[in-house]
C-alpha positions, 0 to 999 in steps of 0.5 A, spaced: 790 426 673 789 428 681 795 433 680 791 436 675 785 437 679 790 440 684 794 445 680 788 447 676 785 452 681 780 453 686 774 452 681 777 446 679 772 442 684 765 446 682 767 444 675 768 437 677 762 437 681 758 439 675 762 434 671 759 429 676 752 432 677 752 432 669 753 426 667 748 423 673 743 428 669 745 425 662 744 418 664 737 420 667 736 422 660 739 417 656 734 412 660 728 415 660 729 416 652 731 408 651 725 406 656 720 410 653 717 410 660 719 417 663 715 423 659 717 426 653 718 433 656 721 431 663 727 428 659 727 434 653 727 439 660 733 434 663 737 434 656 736 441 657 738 442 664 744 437 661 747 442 657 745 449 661 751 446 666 756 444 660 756 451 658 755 453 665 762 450 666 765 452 661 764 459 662 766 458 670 772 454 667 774 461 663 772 465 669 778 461 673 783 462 668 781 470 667 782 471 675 789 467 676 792 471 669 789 477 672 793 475 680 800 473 674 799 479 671 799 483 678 805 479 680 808 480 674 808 487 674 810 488 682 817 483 681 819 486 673 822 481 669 820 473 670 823 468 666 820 465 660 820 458 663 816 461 669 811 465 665 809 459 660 808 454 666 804 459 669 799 460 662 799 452 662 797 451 669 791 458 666 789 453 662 787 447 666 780 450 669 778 452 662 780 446 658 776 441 664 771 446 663 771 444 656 771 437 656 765 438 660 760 442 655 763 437 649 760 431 653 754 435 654 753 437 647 754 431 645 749 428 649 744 432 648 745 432 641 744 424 640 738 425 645 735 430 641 737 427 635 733 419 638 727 424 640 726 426 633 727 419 630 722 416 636 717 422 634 717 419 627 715 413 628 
């Protein structure tokens, strides 16, 4: 998992940051949703803010993988020939940030969807 992290690239770390920031965001929802204590419009404008940073992450996680084929391709047109071996490496270490990225936006699709889901039952009642 750390060397994930590590070969994933220099927006690994925002993207794990957000991840972090995003789950201490959804446990706030979620508490304030099973309490019932909190506001109805703070938790909607928290779940909200939940699901702005996974897609958020998502795309930085694309925006990572589009600059580091961008500095492969670069290289690979100034040395020629690369072996199938390295360019498959390469395309597999390219898709680490985006795939990080997209655990992230099901995480917070999931939560909000539940959240949202629960308000509108709490709202039937």
């Amino acid at each position: 998992m750390i060397q994930l992290l590590l070969n994933g690239g220099l927006f690994m770390l925002p993207l794990l940051l957000l991840a972090l920031v995003m789950v201490v965001l959804a446990a706030r929802v979620w508490s304030g949703v099973l309490s019932q204590k909190v506001g109805k419009d703070a938790v909607i404008r928290t779940n909200f803010m939940v699901l702005q940073i996974g897609i958020f992450s998502f795309f930085l996680g694309l925006f990572s993988q589009v600059l580091g084929l961008m500095q492969a391709f670069k290289v690979i047109q100034e040395v020629g020939a690369v072996a199938p071996q390295m360019l498959a490496g390469g395309l597999y270490m390219s898709l680490i940030a985006p795939g990080f990225g997209l655990a992230i936006l099901l995480f917070a699709l999931g939560s909000w969807s539940a959240c949202k889901w629960k308000l509108h039952a709490y709202a039937q009642i």
